[in-house]
N, C-alpha and C positions, 0 to 999 in steps of 0.2 A: 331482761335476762342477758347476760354475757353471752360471748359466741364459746368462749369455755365451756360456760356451766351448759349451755346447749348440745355442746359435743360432748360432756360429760353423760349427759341424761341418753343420749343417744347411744353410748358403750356401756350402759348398765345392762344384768341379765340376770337369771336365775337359770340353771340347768340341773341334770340327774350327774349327781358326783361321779369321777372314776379313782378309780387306784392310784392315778397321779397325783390327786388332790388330795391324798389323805397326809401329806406332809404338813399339805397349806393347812389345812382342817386342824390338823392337832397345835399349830402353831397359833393360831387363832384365837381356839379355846383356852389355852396356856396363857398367852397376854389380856383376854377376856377376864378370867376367873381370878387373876391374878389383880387387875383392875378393879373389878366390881365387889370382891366376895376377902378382900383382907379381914376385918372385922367376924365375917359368917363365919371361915374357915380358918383354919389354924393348926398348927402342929403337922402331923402327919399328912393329911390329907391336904393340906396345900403346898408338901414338900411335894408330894406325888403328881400335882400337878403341873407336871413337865409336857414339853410340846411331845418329847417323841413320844413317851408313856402313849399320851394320846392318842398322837397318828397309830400306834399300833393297834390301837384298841378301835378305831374307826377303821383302819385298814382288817382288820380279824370282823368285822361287822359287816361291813359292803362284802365282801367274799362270801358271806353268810346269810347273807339277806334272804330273807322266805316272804310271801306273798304278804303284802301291804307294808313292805319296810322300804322305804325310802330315803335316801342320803339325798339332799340337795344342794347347789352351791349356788350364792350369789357372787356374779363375779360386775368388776370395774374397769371395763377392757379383758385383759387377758388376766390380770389379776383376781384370785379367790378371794375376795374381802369379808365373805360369812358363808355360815352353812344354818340346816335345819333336819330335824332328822324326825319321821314319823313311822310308825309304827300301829299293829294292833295293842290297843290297853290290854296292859299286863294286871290292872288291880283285883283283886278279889271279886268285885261286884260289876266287873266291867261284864258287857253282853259282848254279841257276836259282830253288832254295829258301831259301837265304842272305836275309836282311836285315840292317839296320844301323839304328843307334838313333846319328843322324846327331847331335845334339844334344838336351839335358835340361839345361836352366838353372830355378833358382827366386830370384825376388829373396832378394837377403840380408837384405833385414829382414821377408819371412815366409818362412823357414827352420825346419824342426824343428815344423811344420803339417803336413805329408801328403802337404802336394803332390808333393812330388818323386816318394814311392811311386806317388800316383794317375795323375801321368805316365804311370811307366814301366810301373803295369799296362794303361792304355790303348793305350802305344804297342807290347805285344803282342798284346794283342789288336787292332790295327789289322792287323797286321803277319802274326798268325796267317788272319786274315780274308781279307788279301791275299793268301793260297797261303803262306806264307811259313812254315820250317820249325826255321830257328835265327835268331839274333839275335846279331850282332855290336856293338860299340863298341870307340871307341878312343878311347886317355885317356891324357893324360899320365902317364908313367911313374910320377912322383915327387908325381902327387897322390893320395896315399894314401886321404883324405877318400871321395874320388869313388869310386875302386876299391873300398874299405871299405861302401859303400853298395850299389856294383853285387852285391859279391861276396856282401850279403846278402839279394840276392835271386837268386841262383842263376847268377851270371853269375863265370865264372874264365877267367885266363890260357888263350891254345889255343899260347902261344907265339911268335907273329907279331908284329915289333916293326919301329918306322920311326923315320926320324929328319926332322923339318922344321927349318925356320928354316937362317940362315946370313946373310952378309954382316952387317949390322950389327946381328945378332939373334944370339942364342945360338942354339943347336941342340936342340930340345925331342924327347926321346925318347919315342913313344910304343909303347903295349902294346895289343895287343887282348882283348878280353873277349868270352867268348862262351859261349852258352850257347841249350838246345835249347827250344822251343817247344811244349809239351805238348796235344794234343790237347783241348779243349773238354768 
């Protein structure tokens, strides 16, 4: 291994987001979605897919956060390169031990770094810390990529599937993923 990639691995982190980061955050998700989801999304809702729209809407979230919501950031040095966001599940049939792994974006151009793992082991241990006993997500159906990552870390289909968008958006089917939170 290079003395880069060494000093690289050595400036990686995950921490609890601030107010600061909610720029880096919506900027993220903006060249994320924009990347991964042209074909999913379309029309209106990928207009709306703007960094600041975002950051606002992450900054109105983190001020608002109530007991088990978590904003996380992975950062590469000083640099915010992804986020993850958990939460109690919101579904209909969720319990009291239920959680959801509300979003996990990492910029695309550091992709296939760690971060995303380092996310998602954060955002269960946030998550387990908070009481919480399973770990929900939901993904678009037909992004393979994503599921393919989730499902290598222990997270599969429980069968519960939605549909969004309509009017001048297509209809984006989603899948839930879930999977149980192991004791410490």
């Amino acid at each position: 291994m290079s003395e880069d990639a060494l000093r690289l691995g050595a400036e990686t982190s995950v921490r609890s987001a601030t107010a600061g980061d909610t720029a880096a955050i919506g900027a993220i998700q903006a060249r994320a979605w924009h990347a991964d989801y042209p074909d999913l999304l379309r029309g209106a809702t990928l207009a709306r897919a703007g960094a600041e729209d975002f950051a606002a809407a992450w900054r109105a979230a983190l001020a608002s956060a109530g007991p088990g919501q978590v904003l996380l950031v992975a950062c590469a040095g000083v640099m915010v390169v992804g986020f993850a966001a958990v939460t109690p599940s919101a579904d209909a049939d969720a319990g009291p031990q239920d959680g959801e792994l509300r979003a996990l974006e990492v910029d695309p151009a550091h992709r296939r770094a760690g971060h995303g793992s380092r996310l998602l082991a954060a955002a269960s241990d946030s998550l387990r810390q908070n009481g919480f006993r399973s770990m929900r997500c939901w993904v678009a159906a037909a992004d393979e990529p994503r599921r393919g990552f989730l499902a290598s870390a222990g997270m599969g289909p429980d069968g519960a599937r939605r549909r969004l968008g309509g009017g001048d958006d297509a209809t984006l089917t989603m899948a839930r993923l879930s999977a149980g939170l192991a004791e410490e």
